[in-house]
Each structure stands twice: as structure tokens, then as C-alpha cells.
Legacy VTK file of the C-alpha trace (Angstrom):
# vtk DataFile Version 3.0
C-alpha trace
ASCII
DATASET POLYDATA
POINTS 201 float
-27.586 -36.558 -4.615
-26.174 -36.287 -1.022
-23.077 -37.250 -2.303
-22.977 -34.177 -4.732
-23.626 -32.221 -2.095
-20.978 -33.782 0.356
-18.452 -33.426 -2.486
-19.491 -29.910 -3.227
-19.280 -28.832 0.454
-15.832 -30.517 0.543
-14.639 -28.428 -2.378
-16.236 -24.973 -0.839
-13.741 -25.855 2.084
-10.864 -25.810 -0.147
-12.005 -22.767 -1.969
-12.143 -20.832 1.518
-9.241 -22.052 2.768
-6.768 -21.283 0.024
-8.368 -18.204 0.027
-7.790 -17.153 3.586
-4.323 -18.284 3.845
-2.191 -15.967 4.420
-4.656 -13.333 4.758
-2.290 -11.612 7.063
0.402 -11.022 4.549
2.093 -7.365 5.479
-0.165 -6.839 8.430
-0.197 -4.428 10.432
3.182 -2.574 8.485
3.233 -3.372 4.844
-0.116 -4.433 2.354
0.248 -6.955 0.125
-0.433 -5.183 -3.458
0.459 -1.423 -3.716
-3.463 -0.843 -4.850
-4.463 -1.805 -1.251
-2.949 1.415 -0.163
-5.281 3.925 -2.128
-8.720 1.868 -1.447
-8.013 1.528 1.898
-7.195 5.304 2.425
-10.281 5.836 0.266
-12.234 3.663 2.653
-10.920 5.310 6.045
-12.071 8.774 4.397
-15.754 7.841 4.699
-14.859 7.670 8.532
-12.494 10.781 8.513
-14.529 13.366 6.477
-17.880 11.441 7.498
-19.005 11.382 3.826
-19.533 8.377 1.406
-17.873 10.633 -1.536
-14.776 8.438 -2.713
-11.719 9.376 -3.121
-10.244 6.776 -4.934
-11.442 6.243 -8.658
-9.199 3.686 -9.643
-11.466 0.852 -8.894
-15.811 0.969 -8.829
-17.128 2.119 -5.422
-19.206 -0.629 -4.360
-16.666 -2.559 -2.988
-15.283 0.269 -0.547
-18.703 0.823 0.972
-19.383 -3.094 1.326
-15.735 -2.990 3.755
-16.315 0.926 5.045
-19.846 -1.409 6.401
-17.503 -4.349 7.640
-15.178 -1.595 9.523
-18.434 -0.052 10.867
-19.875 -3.743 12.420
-16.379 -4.791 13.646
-16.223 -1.159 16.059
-20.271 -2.336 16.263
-19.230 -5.831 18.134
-16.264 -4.697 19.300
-13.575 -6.242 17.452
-10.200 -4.970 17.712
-10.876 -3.683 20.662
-12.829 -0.815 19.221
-16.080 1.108 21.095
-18.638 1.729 18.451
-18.042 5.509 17.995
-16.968 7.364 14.980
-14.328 8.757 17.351
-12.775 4.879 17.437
-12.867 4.357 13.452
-11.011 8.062 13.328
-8.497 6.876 15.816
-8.269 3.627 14.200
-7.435 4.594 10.872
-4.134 6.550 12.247
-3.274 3.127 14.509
-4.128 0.538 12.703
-5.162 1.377 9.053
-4.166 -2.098 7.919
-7.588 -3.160 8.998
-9.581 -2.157 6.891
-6.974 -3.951 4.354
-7.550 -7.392 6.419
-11.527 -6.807 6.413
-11.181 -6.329 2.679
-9.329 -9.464 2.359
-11.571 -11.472 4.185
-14.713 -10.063 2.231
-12.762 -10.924 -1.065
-11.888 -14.511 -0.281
-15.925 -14.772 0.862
-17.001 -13.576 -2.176
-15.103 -15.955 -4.350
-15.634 -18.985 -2.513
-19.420 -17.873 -2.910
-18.929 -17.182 -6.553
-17.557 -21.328 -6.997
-20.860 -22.154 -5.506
-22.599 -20.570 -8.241
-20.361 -21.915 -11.029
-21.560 -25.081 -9.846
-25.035 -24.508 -10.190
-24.644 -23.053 -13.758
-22.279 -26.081 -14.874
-25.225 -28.683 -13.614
-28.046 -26.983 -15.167
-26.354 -26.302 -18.703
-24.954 -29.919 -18.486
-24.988 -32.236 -15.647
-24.201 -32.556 -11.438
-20.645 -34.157 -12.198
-19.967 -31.196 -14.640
-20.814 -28.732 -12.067
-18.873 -30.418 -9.214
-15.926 -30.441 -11.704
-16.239 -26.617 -12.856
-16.437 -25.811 -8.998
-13.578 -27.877 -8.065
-11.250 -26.174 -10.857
-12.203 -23.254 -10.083
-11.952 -23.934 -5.683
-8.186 -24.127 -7.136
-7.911 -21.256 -9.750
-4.601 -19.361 -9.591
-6.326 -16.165 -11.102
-9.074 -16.419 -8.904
-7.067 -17.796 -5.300
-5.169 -15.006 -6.466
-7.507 -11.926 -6.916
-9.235 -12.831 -3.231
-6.237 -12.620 -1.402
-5.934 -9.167 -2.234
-7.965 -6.388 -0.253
-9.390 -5.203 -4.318
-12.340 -4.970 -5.408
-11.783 -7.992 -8.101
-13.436 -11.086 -6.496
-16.395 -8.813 -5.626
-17.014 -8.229 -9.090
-16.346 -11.476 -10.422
-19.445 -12.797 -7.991
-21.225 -10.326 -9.486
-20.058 -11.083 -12.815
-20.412 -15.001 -12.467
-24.380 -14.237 -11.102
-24.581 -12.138 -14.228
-24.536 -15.302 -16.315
-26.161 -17.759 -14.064
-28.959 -15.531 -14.223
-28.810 -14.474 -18.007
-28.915 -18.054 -18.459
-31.935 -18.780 -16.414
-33.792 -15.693 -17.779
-32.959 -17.641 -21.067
-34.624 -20.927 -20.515
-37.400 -19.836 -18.608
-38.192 -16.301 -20.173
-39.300 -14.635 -17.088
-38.928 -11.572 -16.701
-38.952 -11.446 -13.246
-35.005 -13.076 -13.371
-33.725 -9.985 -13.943
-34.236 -8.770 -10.648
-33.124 -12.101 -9.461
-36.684 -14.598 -9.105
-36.605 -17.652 -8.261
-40.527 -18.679 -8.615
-41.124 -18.281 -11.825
-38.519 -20.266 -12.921
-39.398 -23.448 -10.728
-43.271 -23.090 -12.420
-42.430 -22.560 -16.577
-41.717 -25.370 -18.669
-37.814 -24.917 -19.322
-36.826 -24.615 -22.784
-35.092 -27.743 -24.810
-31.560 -28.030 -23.838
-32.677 -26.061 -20.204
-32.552 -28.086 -17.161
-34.066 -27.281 -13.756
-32.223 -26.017 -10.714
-30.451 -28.050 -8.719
LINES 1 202
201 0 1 2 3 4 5 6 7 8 9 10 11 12 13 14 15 16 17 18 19 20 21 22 23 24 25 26 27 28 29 30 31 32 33 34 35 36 37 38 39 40 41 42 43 44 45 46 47 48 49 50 51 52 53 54 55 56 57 58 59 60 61 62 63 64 65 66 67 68 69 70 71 72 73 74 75 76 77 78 79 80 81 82 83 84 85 86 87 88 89 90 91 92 93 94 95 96 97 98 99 100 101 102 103 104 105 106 107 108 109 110 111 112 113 114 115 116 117 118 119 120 121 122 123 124 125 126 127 128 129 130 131 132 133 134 135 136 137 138 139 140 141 142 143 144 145 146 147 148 149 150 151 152 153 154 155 156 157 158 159 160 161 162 163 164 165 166 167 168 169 170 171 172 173 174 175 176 177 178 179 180 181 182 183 184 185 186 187 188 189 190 191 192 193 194 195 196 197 198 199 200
């Protein structure tokens, strides 16, 4: 067992680091995918109009509040040299709008090495601990996915959300709680699993 978990932190490190490589790519002049431009204008807009009303309706909303929040605690704590004013953020998004690209970028490649940790846990409770360290490892290393969270996009976001989707679909499944759709855990350690079900792990 404390293999499997040595093994599965190993692979987590991978995930993160291919992930965050190059995370400065076009920073502070150029972004790295020509989408990046409209979120992140959409995102400084919360700060400039001091609304939450998008602008930018390419892409779901959820992920522009989750970095206009990141933007928010980095004036907060003083990163980048900001004071935690609304007057900063303003003045920010003339000087340095990249940021909120990098911010995005880093909450991307967070989210997918987060979403390997659940494909793990699915792959060992469908079939075993070695499948799950195998489906994690493949996908610490996935082009599509290494891919989507370098990019400042809402993608890797909603492929978390996606991937928890299942893992949770497939635990309502065996354990035919109803509490798993908001997410319970209790219920599902206390019902007898169904045949081909395994516990978590």
C-alpha cells in the first residue's frame, strides 16, 4: 500500500511539473493562445466596471470568477507588488494584464494534476491499485491534457469537473446513496457495495 502511494505521489510530481513548464510562455507581451486574450479582458472587467457580469461568452463563466478570485488574493498578499485596493487591480490591468493570464495558467495546470488524482481513484475501485496507478501515470503524461493546462482556458477546469462527474456517478452507482450527488462520502464507506463495486481506496 505505501508503495502505491509513493508511486502515485511520484507521478502527481510529473503531472505538475509538465504542467507548469513553461507557464511563462509570452509573458508579460504576447499570450500563448489567442483565446487568452478575450477571457482575460473578460476577467479584468470584473475589476474595471466592478461587476461580475461577463463579457466574454465564448467559454462558461466559472472559470473567470475562480482567477478574477486568484487576482483578488494575489493584490490580498501582496504579490506583484500590488496593495489590496481595487484602485491596484484597475491599475494593474493597464500594466500588467498578462497576469491574470499567468494566474489562469497556474489554476489550469492545478486543476489537472488534481483531476489525475482522481482518475486514479476511479481506475482502482472499478478494477484494481496497479490499474489506477497506470491510468494516472498515462494520463500525468497526456498530450491533450499537458496541453489544455498550459493554457490560461477554462478547459482543465472543466475536465476536473468532468472527471469528478464520473467518479462520483460511479460511486452513486455501487452504493445507491443518494447523498453522492452532492458529493458524500459516509454513506458510501457504511452500504454494502454492489457486485463488481469495490471500496475506496
Amino acid at each position: 500500500m505505501r508503495i502505491v502511494y509513493i508511486a502515485l505521489a511520484g507521478i502527481l510530481a510529473v503531472a505538475f511539473g509538465v504542467r507548469v513548464w513553461g507557464l511563462q510562455q509570452g509573458y508579460p507581451d504576447l499570450y500563448g493562445h489567442v483565446d487568452e486574450v478575450g477571457v482575460a479582458a473578460s476577467i479584468w472587467n470584473f475589476f474595471r466596471s466592478g461587476t461580475l457580469r461577463p463579457t466574454e461568452f465564448t467559454y462558461p463563466d466559472l472559470y473567470s470568477y475562480l482567477v478574477a478570485a486568484l487576482v483578488w488574493l494575489s493584490a490580498l498578499f501582496g504579490a506583484g507588488e500590488l496593495d489590496d485596493t481595487g484602485d491596484a487591480l484597475i491599475q494593474l490591468s493597464f500594466a500588467d494584464p498578462g497576469w491574470v493570464v499567468l494566474l489562469g495558467r497556474l489554476l489550469s495546470a492545478v486543476a489537472s494534476t488534481l483531476a489525475a488524482v482522481v482518475v486514479y481513484r476511479l481506475g482502482s475501485q472499478i478494477f484494481s491499485r496497479r490499474c489506477g496507478i497506470v491510468a494516472a501515470a498515462f494520463f500525468a503524461v497526456s498530450w491533450t491534457a499537458t496541453q489544455q493546462a498550459h493554457r490560461g482556458l477554462p478547459d482543465s477546469v472543466m475536465a476536473l469537473f468532468a472527471t469528478l462527474c464520473i467518479y462520483y456517478s460511479w460511486k452513486l452507482y455501487c452504493s445507491g446513496a443518494w447523498r453522492h450527488y452532492a458529493l458524500d462520502e459516509i454513506q458510501w464507506r457504511f452500504r454494502q457495495p454492489r457486485p463488481g463495486c469495490r471500496t475506496p481506496v
